[in-house]
N, C-alpha and C positions, 0 to 999 in steps of 0.2 A: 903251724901258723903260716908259712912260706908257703904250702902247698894249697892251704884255703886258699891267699891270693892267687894264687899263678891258678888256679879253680876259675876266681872269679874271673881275672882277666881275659882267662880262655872264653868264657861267657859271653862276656860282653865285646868280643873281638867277633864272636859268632853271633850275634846279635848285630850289630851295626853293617857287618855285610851281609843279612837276611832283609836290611832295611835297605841300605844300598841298592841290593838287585831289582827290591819292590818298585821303589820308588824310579831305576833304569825304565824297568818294565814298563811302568804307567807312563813314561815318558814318551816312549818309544810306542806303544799303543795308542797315545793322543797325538804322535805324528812329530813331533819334535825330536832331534838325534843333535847330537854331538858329531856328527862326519859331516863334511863342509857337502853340497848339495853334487849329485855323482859318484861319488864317492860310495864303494862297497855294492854290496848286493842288494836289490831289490824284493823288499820280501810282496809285493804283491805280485799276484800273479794274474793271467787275463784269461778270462773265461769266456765262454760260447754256449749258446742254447740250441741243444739237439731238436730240430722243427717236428721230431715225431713223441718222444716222449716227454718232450717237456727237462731234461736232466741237465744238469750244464758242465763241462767238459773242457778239458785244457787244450786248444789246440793239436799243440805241439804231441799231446800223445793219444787222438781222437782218430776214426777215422775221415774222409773230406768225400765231398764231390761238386763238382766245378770247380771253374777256375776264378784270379781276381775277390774282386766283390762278390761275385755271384757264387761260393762259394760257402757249403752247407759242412756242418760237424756231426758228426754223429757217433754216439756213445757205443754203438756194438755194428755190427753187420745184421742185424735182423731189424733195428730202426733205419741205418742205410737203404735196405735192400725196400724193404716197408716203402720209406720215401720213394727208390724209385719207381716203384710199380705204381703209385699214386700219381705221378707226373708225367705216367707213360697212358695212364688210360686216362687223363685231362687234355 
């Protein structure tokens, strides 16, 4: 009888934190957080559109050319390279 409870209890301890995390989840997917505003990591991250293929690309680990503003992303070295020979014969 002892061990049906301590069964059930285990159950429903594992249940309430299956709802817990769900309910974090959705929270946190509709933009709401519990850490005061700064705080922790940034889960988005900032994208770029490669002007030859269309693909979009993290900065940070794309290759570039130019410089500033005037600067273009590009997903591989053959939409880079693509680009420049387009801008060399314009």
């Amino acid at each position: 009888m002892l061990l049906r409870w301590a069964l059930i209890a285990f159950l429903l301890l594992l249940l309430v934190r299956a709802i817990g995390r769900l309910v974090k989840g959705l929270l946190e997917g509709a933009g709401y957080t519990r850490e005061p505003s700064g705080a922790g990591r940034s889960s988005t991250v900032h994208l770029v559109r490669d002007p030859v293929c269309g693909v979009h690309v993290v900065p940070s680990k794309s290759l570039s050319v130019g410089t500033g503003d005037a600067r273009q992303y590009f997903c591989s070295a053959r939409c880079r390279d693509r680009y420049l020979a387009e801008q060399k014969s314009a």
